[in-house]
C-alpha positions in Angstrom: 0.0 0.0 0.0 1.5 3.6 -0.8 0.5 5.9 2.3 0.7 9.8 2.3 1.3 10.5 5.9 0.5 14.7 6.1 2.0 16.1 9.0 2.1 19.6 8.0 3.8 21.0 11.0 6.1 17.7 12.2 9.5 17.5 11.4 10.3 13.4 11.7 14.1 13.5 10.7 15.4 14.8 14.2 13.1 12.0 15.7 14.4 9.7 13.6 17.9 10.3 14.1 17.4 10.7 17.9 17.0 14.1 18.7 14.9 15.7 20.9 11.0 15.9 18.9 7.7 16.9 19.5 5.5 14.7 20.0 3.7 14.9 16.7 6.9 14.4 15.0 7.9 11.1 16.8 4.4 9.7 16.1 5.3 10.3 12.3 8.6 8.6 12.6 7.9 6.0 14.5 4.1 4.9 12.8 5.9 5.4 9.1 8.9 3.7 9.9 7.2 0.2 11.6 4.5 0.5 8.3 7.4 0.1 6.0 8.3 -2.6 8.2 5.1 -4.9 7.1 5.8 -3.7 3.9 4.0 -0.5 2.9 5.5 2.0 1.3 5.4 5.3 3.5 5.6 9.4 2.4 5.7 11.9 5.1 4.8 15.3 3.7 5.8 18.1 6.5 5.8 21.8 5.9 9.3 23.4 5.9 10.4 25.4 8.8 14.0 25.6 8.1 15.9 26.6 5.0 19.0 23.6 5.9 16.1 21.0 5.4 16.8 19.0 2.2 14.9 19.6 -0.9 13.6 16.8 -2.7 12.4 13.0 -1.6 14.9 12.4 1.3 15.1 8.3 2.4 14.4 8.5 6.3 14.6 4.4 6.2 13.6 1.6 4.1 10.7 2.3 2.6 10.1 5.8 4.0 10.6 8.9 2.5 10.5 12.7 4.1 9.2 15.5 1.4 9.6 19.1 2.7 6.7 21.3 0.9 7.4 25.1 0.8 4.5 27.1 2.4 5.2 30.1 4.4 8.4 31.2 6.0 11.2 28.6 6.3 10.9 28.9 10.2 8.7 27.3 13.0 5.4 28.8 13.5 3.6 30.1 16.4 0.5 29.1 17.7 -1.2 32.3 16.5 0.6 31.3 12.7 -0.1 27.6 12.2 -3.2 28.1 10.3 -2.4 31.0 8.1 -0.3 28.8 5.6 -2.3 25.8 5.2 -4.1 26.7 1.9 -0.4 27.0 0.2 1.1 24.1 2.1 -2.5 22.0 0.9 -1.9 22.9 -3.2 1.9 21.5 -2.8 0.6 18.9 -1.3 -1.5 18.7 -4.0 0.8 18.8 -6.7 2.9 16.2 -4.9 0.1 14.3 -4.8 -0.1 14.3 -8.9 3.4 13.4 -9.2 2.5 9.9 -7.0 -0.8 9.2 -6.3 -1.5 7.1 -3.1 -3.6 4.6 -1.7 -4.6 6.4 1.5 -3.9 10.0 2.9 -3.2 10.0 6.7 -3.5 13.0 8.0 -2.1 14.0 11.4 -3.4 16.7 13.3 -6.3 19.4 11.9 -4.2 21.4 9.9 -2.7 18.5 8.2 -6.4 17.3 7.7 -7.5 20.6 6.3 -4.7 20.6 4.1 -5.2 17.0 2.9 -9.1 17.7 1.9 -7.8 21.0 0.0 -5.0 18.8 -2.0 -7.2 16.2 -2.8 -10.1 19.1 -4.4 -6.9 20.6 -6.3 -5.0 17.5 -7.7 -4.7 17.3 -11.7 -5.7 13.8 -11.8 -9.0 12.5 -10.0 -8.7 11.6 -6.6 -11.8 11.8 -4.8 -11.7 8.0 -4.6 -8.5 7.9 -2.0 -9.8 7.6 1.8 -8.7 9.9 4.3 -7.9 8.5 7.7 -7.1 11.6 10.3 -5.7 11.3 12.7 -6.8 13.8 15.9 -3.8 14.0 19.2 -5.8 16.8 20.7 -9.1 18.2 20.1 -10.2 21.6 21.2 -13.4 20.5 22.8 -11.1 18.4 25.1 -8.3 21.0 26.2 -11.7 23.9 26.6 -13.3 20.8 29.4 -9.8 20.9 31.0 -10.1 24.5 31.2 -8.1 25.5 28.4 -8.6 28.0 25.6 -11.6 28.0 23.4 -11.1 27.9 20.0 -14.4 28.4 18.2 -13.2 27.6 14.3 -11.0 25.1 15.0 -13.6 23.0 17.4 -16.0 23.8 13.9 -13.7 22.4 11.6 -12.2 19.6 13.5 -15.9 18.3 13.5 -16.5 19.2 9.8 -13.0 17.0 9.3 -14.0 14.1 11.5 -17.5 13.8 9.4 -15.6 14.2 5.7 -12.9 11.5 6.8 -13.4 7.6 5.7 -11.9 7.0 9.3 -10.7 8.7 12.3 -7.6 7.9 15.0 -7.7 9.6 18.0 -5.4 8.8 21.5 -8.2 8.2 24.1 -11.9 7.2 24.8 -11.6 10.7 26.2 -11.5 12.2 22.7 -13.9 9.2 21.0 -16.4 10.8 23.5 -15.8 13.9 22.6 -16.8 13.4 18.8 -19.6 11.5 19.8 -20.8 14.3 21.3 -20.8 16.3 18.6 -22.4 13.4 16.1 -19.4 11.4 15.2 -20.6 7.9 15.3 -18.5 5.5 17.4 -17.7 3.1 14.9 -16.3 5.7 12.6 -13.5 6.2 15.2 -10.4 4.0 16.6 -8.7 5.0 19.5 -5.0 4.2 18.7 -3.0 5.7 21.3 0.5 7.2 21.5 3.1 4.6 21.3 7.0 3.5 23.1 10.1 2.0 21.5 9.9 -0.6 24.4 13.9 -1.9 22.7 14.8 1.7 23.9 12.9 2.4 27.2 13.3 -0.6 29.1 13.8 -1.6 32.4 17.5 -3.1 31.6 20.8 -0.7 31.3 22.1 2.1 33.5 20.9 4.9 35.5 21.9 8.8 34.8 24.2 9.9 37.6 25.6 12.9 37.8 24.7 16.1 37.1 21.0 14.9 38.3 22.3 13.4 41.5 21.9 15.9 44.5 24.9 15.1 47.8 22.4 13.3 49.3 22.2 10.2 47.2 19.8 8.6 49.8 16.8 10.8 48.4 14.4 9.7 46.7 14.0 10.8 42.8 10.6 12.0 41.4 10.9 12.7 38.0 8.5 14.9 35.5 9.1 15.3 31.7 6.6 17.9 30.8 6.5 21.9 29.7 7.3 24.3 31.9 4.4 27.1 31.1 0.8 26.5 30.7 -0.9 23.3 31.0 2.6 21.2 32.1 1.3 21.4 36.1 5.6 22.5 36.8 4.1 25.0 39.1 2.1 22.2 41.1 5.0 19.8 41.4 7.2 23.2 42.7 4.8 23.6 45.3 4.2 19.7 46.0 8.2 19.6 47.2 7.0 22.0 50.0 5.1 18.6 51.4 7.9 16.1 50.7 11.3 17.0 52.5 12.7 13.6 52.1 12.1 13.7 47.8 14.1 15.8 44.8 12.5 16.5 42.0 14.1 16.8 38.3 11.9 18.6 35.5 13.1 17.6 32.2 11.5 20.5 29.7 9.8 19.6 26.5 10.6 23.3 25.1 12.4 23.5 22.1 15.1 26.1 23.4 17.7 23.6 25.0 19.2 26.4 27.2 17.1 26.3 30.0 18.9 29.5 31.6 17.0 31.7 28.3 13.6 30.1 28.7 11.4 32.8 30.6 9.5 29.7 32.3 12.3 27.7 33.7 13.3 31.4 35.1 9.9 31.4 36.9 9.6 28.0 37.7 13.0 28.3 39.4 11.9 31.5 41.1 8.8 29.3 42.4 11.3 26.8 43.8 13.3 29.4 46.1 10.5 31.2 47.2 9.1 28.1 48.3 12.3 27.2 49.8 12.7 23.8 47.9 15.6 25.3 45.0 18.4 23.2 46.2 15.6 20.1 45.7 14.2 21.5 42.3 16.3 21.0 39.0 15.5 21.6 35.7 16.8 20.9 32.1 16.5 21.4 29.0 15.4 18.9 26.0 17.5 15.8 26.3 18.6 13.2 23.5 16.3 10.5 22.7 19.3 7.9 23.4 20.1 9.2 27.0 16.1 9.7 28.5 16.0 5.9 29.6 19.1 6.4 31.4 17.4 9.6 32.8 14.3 7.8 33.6 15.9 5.1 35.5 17.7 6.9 37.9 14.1 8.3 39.4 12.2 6.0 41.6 8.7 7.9 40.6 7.6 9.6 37.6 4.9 12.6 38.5 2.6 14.5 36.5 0.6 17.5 37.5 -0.8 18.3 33.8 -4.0 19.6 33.2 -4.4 18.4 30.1 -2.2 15.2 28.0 -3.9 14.3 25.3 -0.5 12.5 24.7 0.3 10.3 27.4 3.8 9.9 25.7 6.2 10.4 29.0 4.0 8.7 30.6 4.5 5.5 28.8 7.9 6.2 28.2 7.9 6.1 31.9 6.0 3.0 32.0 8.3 0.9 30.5 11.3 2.1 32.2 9.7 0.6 35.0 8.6 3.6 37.2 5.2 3.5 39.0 3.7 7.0 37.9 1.2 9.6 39.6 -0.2 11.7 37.4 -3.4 13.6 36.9 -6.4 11.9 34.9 -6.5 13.4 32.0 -5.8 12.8 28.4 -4.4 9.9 27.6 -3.4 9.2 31.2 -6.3 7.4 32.1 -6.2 4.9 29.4 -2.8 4.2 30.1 -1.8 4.2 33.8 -4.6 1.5 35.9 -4.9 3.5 39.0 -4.1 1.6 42.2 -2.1 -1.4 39.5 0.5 0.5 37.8 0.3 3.7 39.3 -1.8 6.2 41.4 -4.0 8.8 39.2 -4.9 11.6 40.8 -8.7 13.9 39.8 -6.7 17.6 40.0 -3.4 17.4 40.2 -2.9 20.0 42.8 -0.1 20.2 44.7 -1.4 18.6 47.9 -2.6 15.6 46.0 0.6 14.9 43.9 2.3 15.3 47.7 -0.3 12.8 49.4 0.0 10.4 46.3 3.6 10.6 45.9 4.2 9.6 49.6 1.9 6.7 49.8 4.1 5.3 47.1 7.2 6.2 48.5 6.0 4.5 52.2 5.5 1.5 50.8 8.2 -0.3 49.2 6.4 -3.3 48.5 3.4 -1.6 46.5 5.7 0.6 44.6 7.7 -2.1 43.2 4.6 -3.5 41.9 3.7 -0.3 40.3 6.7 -0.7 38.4 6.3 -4.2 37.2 2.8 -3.7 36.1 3.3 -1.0 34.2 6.7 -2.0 32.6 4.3 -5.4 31.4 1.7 -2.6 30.3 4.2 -0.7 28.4 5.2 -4.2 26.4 1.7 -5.4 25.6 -0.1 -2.4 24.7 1.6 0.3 23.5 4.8 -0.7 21.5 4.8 1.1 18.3 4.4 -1.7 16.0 0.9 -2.7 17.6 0.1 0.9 17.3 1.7 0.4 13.1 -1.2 -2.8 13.0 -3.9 -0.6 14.4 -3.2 2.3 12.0 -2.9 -0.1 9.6 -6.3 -1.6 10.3 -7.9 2.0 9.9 -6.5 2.2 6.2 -8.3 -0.9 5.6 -11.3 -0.6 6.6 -11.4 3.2 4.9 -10.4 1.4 1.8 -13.7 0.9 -0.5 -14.7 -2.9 0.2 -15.2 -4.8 -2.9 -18.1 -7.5 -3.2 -16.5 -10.5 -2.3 -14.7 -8.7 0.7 -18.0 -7.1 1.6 -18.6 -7.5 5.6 -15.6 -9.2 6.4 -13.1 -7.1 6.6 -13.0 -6.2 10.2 -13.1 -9.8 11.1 -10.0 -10.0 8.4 -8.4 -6.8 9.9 -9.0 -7.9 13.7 -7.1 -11.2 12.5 -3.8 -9.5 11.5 -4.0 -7.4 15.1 -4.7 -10.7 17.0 -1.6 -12.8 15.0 0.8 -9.8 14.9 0.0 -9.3 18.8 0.3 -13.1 19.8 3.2 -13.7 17.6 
């Protein structure tokens, strides 16, 4: 099958070559590269943001290819910009598109879906016969329950999006809900959630020492991989160490800026911390390679998360199969993939006094948090590797493929099959 993975505003390279990536991104990398594994042939089409990326069809791995489509300025985009260049990314898309046609366009994110329905009205040759599958990490109805911004047009179009595709991925029941709410039927939608290279964050190979290592080695390690502004709940797990004397906490930032010293929220973050009187406790970094994270992960004895909204879940997994028992707010993806009180402890608010009572029932008992750790390392391997995610996507493009007669009304029985033997075997 030839795939046309749109991620307008990923950039799957870095991922691929293990540098620190946006979440969006590593989905790209990871989903193409394991498709090409069971033998499709993959295209990610990204939007340039930097004038160094390479022009052309650039091989990523076998049988996955990265084309960068001019649209816009060659630089990242705000928040405020994202939208403003979709139209021109959508008709290079489209002429892309005339160059090789595909079986199926997987979209990934809004934009990317916007831009997809825009390229395949525009194409040269006829392709209002290829499916769309879009795929949805966040949806705006979700992040305005959680208390986040409203965003009237884009909560409009994601549902006009999730009613014109042939199928539609999202990470959680949270968000399947959500477009059932707004007339989505059920069976149009598969949650396939964020994945884990469970080869790279294991439970085997060292710990990170030092810089992260405080004098007092006897202290117990919580450990947070989350943004430092907005939604990422740093503030709550500041004010949490207030409430646990005996713990250190390390922040590991998701911002792109690697110099943490420049970011204005690791500057108030850190302010937080000595004001509260728990700075020489509090550290922060910046981005940190793919390759050394396990490491990093490993030398914690809890992962925390005060985040008012995931629709990710990604650390969390990461977390997962590093062996960590995890507290963390349930929200998101969380919920679907931390079982409270089995591999972890999930928390309604996240405020600080919870993530400081949770945190410390974990910590007193030895016994249960060791189980924690178990169970969710085993969770990490059975359910979220990214080649089951690969099967599930995989699925969706089949069963948004028109069905002919004689495979009329079996295909999800034939579809369910190849999960059930790929999962066993």
């Amino acid at each position: 099958m030839k795939i046309a993975m749109v991620a307008e505003h990923a950039n799957p390279l870095p991922a691929h070559r293990g540098e620190p990536a946006c979440p969006a991104s590593l989905h790209a990398c990871a989903v193409s590269r394991q498709l090409a594994k069971r033998g499709h042939k993959v295209t990610v089409y990204a939007r340039r943001s930097d004038p160094d990326q390479p022009d052309g069809r650039t091989r990523m791995s076998r049988g996955v290819s990265v084309v960068y489509l001019d649209a816009g300025p060659a630089r990242p985009l705000g928040d405020d910009e994202e939208t403003e260049h979709t139209g021109a990314f959508g008709s290079a898309l489209a002429t892309a598109l005339d160059e090789e046609a595909p079986d199926v366009l997987h979209a990934v994110g809004w934009t990317s879906g916007l831009a997809a329905l825009h390229a395949q009205a525009h194409c040269d040759r006829d392709q209002s016969g290829t499916p769309i599958v879009q795929t949805f990490h966040s949806l705006n109805a979700s992040e305005q329950r959680s208390g986040l911004s409203h965003q009237p047009e884009r909560a409009r179009m994601e549902t006009i999006l999730a009613s014109r595709a042939d199928h539609v991925l999202v990470n959680s029941t949270d968000q399947q809900g959500e477009l059932a709410r707004l007339g989505v039927p059920r069976h149009h939608v598969s949650v396939v959630p964020f994945g884990v290279d469970t080869d790279h964050f294991s439970v085997e190979g060292s710990a990170a020492s030092e810089p992260w290592r405080t004098r007092d080695e006897e202290r117990p390690r919580l450990i947070s991989v989350t943004s430092l502004g907005g939604p990422g709940g740093a503030d709550r797990l500041v004010e949490a160490m207030v409430r646990l004397p005996e713990a250190e906490l390390l922040i590991v930032s998701t911002a792109e800026d690697r110099d943490v010293a420049l970011d204005e929220n690791a500057r108030a973050v850190e302010l937080l911390a000595k004001e509260a009187g728990v700075d020489d406790r509090v550290h922060l970094t910046g981005p940190v390679e793919r390759k050394e994270l396990p490491r990093l992960l490993r030398s914690a004895d809890v992962y925390v998360s005060a985040a008012a909204y995931d629709p990710y879940g990604g650390a969390v997994v990461e977390a997962m199969a590093c062996g960590l028992p995890v507290v963390a707010t349930a929200t998101g993806a969380i919920p679907g993939a931390v079982l409270h009180r089995t591999s972890g402890v999930l928390m309604r608010f996240g405020r600080s006094d919870e993530v400081a009572r949770a945190v410390r029932a974990v910590l007193n008992t030895p016994t249960m948090s060791s189980a924690y750790g178990i169970a969710a390392a085993d969770r990490a391997r059975s359910r979220f590797t990214w080649q089951r995610i690969a099967v599930e996507t995989e699925i969706a493009y089949q069963r948004s493929l028109p069905q002919t007669p004689e495979h009329d009304g079996s295909a999800e029985d034939e579809t369910d099959g190849l999960l059930l033997s790929t999962v066993s075997g």
